[in-house]
N, C-alpha and C positions, 0 to 999 in steps of 0.2 A: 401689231393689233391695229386695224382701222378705227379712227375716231366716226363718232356719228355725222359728225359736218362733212367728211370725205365721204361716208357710206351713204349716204342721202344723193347721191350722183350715182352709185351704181345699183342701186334697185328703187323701185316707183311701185312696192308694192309693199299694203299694209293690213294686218291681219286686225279684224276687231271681233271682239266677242260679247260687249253688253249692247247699252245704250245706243250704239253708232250702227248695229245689224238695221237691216230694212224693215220699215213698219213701226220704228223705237224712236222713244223722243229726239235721240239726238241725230238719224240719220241726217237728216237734211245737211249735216255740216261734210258728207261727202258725194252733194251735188259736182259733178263734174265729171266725178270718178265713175270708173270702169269695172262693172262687177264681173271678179275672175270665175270666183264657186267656191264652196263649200268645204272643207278641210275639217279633220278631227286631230287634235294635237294630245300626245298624252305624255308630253315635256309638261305641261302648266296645268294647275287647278284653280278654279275660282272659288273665291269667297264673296258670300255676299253680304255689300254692305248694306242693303235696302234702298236704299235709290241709284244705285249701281253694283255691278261685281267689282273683282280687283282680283289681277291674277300674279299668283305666285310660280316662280318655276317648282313646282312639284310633281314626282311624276302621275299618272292620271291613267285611266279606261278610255280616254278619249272626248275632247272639251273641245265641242265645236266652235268654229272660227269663221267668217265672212273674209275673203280675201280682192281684194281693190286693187286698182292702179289708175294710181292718183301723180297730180303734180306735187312739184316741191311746194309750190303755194298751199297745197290744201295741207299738205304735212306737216307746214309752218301751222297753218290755222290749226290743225290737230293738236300740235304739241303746247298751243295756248290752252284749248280745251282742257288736255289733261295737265298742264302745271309743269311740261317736261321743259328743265333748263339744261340749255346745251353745254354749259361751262362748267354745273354743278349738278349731273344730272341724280344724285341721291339728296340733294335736297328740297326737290319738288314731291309734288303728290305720286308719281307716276315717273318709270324711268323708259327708258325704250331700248329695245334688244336688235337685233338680227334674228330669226328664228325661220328653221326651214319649213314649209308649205308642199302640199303637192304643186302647187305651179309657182316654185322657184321661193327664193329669200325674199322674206318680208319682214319690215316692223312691225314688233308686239310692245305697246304698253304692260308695261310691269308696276304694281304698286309696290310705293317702297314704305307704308309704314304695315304697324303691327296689323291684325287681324286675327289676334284671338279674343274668343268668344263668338266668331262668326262663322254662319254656316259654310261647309265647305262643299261642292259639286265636285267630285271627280269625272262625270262623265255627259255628254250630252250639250243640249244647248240654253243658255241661260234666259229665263224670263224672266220680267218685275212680278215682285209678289202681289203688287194690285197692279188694276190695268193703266196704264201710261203710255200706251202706244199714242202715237201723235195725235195731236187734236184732241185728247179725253184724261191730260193733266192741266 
């Protein structure tokens, strides 16, 4: 099995699906990067936590994804964003995968705690339930 410290060397691509799509508050933290396209994944469903999703591997109709190719720097800054520890990665907020892409293998954040009582999206692409696209939170 690859550990993620090896696997961060062989693909430079990361799949986001809340906050970090273009137009959403947190894009701007993948300034640099390279937008690949568009993907529907129906390995993962999200839940929404209200000021972000959180995706589970469940299978799905297809849960759109934003796919990037970023440096290992922005991936470092990523993985601060989401809380992901590389030594312990089931005890942060968010864990990160390998997960297949139309254009090749990419990291996916995975939330690792509960999420029930939250709505769940099987298919499509996630918005905030009020507006917070940049500049209007």
């Amino acid at each position: 099995m690859t550990s993620p410290a090896t696997a961060v060397t062989r693909t430079s691509l990361v799949a986001v699906y809340g906050t970090l799509k273009r137009g959403l508050r947190n894009h701007y933290w993948l300034e640099g990067a390279d937008f690949v396209g568009v993907d529907r994944l129906d390995t993962i469903t999200l839940y929404d936590l209200g000021h972000c999703p959180a995706a589970k591997t469940e299978r799905s109709r297809g849960v759109e994804v934003e796919v990037y190719r970023v440096t290992a720097q922005i991936l470092g800054e990523l993985d601060r964003l989401e809380d992901y520890r590389i030594r312990t990665p089931r005890a942060g907020m968010y864990d990160r995968i390998l997960q297949r892409t139309a254009y090749g293998t990419a990291w996916l954040y995975l939330y690792n705690h509960d999420v029930r009582g939250c709505p769940a999206q099987h298919e499509g692409g996630w918005l905030p339930a009020r507006q917070e696209r940049r500049g209007h939170v």
